[in-house]
C-alpha positions as CSV (number, residue, x, y, z in Angstrom):
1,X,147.2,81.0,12.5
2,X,145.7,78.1,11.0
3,X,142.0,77.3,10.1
4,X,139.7,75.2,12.7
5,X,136.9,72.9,12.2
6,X,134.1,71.3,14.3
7,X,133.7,67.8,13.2
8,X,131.9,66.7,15.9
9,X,128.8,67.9,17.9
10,X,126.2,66.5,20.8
11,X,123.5,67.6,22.4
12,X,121.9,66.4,26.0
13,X,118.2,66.1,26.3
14,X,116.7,69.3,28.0
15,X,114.9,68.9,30.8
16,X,114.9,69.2,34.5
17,X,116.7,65.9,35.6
18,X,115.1,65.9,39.4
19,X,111.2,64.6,40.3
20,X,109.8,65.4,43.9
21,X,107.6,64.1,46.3
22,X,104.4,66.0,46.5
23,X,103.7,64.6,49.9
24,X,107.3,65.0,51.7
25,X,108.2,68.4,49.6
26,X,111.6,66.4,48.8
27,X,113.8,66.6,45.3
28,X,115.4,63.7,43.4
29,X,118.2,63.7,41.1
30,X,117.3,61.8,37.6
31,X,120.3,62.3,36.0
32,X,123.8,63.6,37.6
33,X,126.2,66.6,36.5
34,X,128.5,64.0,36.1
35,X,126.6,61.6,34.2
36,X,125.9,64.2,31.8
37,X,129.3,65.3,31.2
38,X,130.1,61.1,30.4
39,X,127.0,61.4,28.1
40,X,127.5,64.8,26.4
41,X,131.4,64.1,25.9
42,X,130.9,60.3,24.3
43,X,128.2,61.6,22.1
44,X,130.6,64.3,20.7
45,X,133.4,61.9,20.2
46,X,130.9,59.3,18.3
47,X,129.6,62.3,16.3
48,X,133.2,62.6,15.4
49,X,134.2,59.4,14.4
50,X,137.1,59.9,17.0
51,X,138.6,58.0,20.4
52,X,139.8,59.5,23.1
53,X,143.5,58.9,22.2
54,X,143.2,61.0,19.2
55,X,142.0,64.0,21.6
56,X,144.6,66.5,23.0
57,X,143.2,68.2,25.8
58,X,139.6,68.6,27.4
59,X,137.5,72.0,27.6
60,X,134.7,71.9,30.3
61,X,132.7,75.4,30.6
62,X,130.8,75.1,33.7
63,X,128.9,77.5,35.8
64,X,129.5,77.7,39.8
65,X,129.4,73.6,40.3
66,X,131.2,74.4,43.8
67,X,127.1,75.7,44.0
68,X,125.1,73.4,42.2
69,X,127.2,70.0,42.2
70,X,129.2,70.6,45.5
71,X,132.8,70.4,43.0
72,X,134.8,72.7,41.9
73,X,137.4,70.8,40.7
74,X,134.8,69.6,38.2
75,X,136.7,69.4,34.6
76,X,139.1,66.1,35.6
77,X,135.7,64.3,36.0
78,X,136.0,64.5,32.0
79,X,138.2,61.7,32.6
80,X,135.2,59.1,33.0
81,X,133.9,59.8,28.9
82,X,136.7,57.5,28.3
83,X,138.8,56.1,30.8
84,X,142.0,54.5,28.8
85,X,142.0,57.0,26.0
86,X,141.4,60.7,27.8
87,X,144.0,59.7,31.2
88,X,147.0,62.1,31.2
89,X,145.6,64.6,29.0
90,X,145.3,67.8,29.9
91,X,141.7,69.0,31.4
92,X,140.8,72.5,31.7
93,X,137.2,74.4,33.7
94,X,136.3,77.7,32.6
95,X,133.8,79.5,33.8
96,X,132.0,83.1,32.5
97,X,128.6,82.7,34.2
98,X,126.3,82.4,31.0
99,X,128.9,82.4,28.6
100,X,130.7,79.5,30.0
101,X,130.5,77.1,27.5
102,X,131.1,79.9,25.2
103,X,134.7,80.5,26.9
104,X,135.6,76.7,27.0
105,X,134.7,76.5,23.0
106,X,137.3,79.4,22.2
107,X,139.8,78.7,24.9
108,X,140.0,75.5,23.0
109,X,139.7,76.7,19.6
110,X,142.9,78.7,20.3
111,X,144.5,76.0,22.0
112,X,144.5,74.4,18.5
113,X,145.6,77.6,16.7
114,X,148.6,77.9,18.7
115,X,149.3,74.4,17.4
116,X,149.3,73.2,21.6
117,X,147.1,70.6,20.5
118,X,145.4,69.3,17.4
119,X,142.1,68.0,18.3
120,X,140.6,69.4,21.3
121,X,137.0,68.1,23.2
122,X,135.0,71.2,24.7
123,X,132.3,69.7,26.8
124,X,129.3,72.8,28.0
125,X,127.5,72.6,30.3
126,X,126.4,75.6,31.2
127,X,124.8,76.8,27.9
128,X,121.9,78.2,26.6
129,X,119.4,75.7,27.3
130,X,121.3,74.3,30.8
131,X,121.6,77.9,31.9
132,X,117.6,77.8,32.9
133,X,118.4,75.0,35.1
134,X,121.3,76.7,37.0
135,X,118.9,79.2,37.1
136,X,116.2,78.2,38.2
137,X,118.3,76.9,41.4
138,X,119.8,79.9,42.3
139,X,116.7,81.4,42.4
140,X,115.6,79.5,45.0
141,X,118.5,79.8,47.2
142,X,117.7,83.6,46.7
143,X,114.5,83.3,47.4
144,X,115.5,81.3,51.1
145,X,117.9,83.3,52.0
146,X,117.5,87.3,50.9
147,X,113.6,87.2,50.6
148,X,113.8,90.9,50.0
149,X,115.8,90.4,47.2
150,X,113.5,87.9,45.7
151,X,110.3,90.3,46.4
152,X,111.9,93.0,44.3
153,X,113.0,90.8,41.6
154,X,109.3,90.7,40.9
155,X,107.8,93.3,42.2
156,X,106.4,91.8,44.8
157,X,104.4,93.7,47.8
158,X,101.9,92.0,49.3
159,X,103.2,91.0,52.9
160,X,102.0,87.3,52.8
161,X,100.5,86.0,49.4
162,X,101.4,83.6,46.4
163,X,103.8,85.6,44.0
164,X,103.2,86.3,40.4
165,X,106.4,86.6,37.8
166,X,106.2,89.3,35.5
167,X,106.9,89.0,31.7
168,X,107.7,92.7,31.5
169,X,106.0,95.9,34.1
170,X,107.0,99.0,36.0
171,X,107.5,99.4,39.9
172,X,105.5,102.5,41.3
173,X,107.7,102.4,44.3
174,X,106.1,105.7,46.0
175,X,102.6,104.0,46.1
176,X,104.3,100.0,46.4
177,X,102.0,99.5,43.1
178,X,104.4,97.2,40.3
179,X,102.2,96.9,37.0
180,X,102.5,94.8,33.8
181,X,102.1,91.5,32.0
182,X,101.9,88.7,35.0
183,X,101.4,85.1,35.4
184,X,99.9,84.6,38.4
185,X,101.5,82.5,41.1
186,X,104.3,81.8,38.7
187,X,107.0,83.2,41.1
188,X,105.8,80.7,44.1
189,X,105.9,77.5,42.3
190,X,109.4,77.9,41.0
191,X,110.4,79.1,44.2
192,X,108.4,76.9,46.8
193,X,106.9,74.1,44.2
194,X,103.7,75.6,44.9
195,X,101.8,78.3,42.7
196,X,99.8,78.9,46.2
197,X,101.8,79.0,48.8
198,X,102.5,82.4,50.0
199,X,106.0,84.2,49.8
200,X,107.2,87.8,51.6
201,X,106.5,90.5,50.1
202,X,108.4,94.5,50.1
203,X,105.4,95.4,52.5
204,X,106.2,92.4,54.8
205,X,106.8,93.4,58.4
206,X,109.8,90.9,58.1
207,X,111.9,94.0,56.2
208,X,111.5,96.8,59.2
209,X,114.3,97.7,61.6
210,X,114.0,99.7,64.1
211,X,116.3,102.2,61.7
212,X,114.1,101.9,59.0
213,X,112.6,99.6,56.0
214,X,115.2,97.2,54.5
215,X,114.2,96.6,51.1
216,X,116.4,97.9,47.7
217,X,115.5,100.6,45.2
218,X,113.1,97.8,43.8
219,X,112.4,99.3,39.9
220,X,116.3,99.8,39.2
221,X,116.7,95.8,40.6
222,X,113.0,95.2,38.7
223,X,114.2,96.7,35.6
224,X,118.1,95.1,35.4
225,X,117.1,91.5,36.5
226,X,114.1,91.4,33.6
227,X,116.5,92.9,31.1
228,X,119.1,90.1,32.2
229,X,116.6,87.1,31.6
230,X,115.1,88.7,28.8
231,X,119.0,88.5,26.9
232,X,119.4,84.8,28.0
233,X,115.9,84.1,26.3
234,X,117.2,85.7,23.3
235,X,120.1,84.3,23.2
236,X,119.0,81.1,23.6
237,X,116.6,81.6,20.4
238,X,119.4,82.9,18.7
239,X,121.1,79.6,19.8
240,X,118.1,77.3,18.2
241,X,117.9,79.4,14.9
242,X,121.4,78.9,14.4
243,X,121.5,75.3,14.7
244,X,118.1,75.1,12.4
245,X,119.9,77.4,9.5
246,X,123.1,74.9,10.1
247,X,121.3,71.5,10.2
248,X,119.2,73.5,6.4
249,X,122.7,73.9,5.0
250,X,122.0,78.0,5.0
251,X,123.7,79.3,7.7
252,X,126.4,81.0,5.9
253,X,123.8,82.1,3.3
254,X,121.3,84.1,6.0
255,X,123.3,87.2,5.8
256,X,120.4,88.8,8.3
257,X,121.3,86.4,10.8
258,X,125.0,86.9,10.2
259,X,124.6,90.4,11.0
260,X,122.8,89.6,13.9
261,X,125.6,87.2,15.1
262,X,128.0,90.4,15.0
263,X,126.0,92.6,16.8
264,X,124.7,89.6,19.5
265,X,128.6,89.3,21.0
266,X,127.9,92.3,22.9
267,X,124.9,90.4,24.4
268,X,126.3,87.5,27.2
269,X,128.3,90.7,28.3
270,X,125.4,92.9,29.0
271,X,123.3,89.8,30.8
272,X,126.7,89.1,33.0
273,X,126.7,93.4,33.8
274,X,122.8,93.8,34.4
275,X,123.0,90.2,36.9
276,X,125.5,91.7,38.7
277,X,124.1,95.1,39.2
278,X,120.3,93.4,40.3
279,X,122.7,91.1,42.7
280,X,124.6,93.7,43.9
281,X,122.0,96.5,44.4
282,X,119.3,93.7,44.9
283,X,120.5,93.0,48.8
284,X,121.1,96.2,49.5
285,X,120.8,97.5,52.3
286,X,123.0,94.6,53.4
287,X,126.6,93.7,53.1
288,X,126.2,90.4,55.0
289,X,122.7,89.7,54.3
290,X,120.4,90.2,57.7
291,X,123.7,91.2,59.7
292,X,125.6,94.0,59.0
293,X,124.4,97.1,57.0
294,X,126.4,98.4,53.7
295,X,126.4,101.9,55.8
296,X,128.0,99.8,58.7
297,X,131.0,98.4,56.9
298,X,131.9,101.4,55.3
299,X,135.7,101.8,55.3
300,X,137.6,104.7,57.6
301,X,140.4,104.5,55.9
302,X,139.1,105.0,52.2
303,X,137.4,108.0,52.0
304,X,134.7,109.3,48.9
305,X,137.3,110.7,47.2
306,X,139.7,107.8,47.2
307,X,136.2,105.4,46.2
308,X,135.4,107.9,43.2
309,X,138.3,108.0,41.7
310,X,139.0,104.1,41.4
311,X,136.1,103.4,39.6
312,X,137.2,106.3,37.4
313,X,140.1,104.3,37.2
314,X,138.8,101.2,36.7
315,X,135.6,102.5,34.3
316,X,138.7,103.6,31.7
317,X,140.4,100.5,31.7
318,X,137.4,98.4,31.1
319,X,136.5,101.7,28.2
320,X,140.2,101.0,26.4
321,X,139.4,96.8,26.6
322,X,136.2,97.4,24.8
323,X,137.6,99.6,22.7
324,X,140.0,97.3,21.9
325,X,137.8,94.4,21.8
326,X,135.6,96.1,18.9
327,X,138.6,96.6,16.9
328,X,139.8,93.5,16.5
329,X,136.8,91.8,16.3
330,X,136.4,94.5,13.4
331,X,139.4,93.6,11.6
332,X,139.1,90.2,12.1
333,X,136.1,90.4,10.6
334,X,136.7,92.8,7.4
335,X,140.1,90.3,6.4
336,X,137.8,87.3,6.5
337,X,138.6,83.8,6.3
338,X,143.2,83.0,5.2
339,X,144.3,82.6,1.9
340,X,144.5,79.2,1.3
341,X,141.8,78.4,3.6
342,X,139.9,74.8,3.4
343,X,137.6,73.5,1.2
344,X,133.9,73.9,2.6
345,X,131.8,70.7,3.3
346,X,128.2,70.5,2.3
347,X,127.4,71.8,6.1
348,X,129.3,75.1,5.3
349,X,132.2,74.4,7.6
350,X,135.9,74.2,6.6
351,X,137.0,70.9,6.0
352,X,140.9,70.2,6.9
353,X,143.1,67.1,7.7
354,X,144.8,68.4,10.1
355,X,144.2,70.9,13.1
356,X,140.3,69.2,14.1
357,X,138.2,69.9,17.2
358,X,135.1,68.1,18.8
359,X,132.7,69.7,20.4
């Protein structure tokens, strides 16, 4: 296994690339997926004082683009950065939700371990910053089409009134009472564009069946979805501290933030487990949203028995993959960097000749 540098880096402007017309309620594109994956990959390869011949294979971590872009078959776009030098080289999507651009970095990274390649491009978009954008957009599809779902994400009751977001709270579900730190009217304008217009709340007449109320066990949906956004804040921080200590030269001096580094892998994993869980229980009682009932689908064939011990099953195998996961990453850890390992540069990065990546 050989050592692996970064030697070149690029980040896009943050922002949200769309404007809208107050008067027609319609959204704009400023800048494309696509032209940002041209802009972030060229900046990268300038950075590194590389062409596109000199680069092996692409990388492209990107979060459900069949979604937000209407392609899948997103990471051959990479092609466009630059045309003559990048055609016929191999081009790879990965996708982890928020880690994305974290997967395409080491899927990469080992690429040029292995000795596949020798200088690899990882283009992210679907990172830290990005991730609010993606976001943001899938909240409002929520919002449109699994209202209830929305409503309990914030603790929402009243039947027809703007919507607060909630920093942090508690959800008295036997009295429909959800208390804490709220911005008022927050919750409408990133879903409707308007911090006044009204949205539907738990207590909405909209939610009851002639069977009964449909709404989800709000606090456990309250309580997973804050925690979930609350990790991709801090992450994100995490993110911005690192690149400050980096761009200071102290990076590998900060031994606090080091430690936090070790401890902070644990953290896209949690946010991925706690999104899932608010997604999951969030439309309950639905299994087609507005259609058919979880109760309704229920299988005749698999019976409680057969249900409980698969995810025994399944809970122990993903218990002996963490397991193992922590031990290596242990090891890895306590044997520290080769013998023989590069000189490092005056950024505190390895400096070698030959196995290079761009990110």
């Amino acid at each position: 296994m050989s050592a692996v540098s970064i030697i070149g880096a690029y980040n896009s402007k943050f922002g949200s690339f769309v404007t809208r017309d107050h008067e027609t309620g319609v959204f704009t594109d400023l800048k494309s997926i696509y032209e940002l994956i041209i802009e972030s990959g060229k900046g990268a390869l300038a950075d590194a004082g590389i062409a596109g011949q000199e680069v092996d294979g692409v990388w492209l971590g990107s979060f459900a683009p069949g979604l937000f872009a209407n392609q899948e078959h997103l990471a051959a776009f990479a092609t466009e950065i630059d045309p003559d030098g990048l055609r016929f080289k191999s081009m790879t999507r990965c996708e982890a939700a928020c880690a994305s651009g974290s997967v395409a970095l080491y899927d990469a990274l080992y690429a040029v371990e292995s000795g596949r390649v020798k200088v690899a491009l990882v283009v992210a978009l679907a990172a830290g910053l990005l991730q609010l954008v993606s976001g943001h957009e899938s909240g409002k599809v929520v919002a449109q089409w699994q209202p209830a779902k929305m409503a309990a994400f914030e603790g929402h009751w009243d039947a027809n009134a703007p919507a607060g977001l909630y920093l942090l709270g508690w959800v008295d579900e036997a009295n429909g009472k959800t208390t804490g730190v709220r911005i008022p009217g927050m919750l409408s304008f990133l879903a409707k564009g308007d911090a006044k217009t009204s949205m539907d709340g738990l207590n909405s007449p909209k939610f009851v069946y002639p069977w009964g109320k449909a709404i989800p066990p709000v606090n456990a949906v309250f309580q997973t979805y804050h925690a979930m956004v609350a990790i991709g804040f801090t992450l994100i921080a995490l993110s911005l501290i690192g690149v400050l200590l980096w761009w200071r030269g102290t990076l590998w001096e900060t031994r606090w933030f080091l430690w936090v580094g070790v401890f902070a892998v644990v953290l896209p994993e949690a946010a991925n487990q706690l999104g899932w869980f608010s997604a999951e229980v969030g439309r309950q009682p639905w299994i087609v949203y507005g259609v058919m009932r979880t109760a309704d689908a229920v299988s005749p064939i698999a019976n409680s028995g057969m249900v409980l011990a698969s995810l025994i099953m399944f809970g122990f195998m993903y218990l002996l993959l963490f397991a193992l996961f922590i031990y290596l990453l242990d090891h890895k850890i306590k044997a520290g960097p080769e013998d023989g390992a590069s000189p490092v540069g005056k950024d505190g990065l390895p400096l070698l000749q030959g196995d290079r990546a761009a990110t």
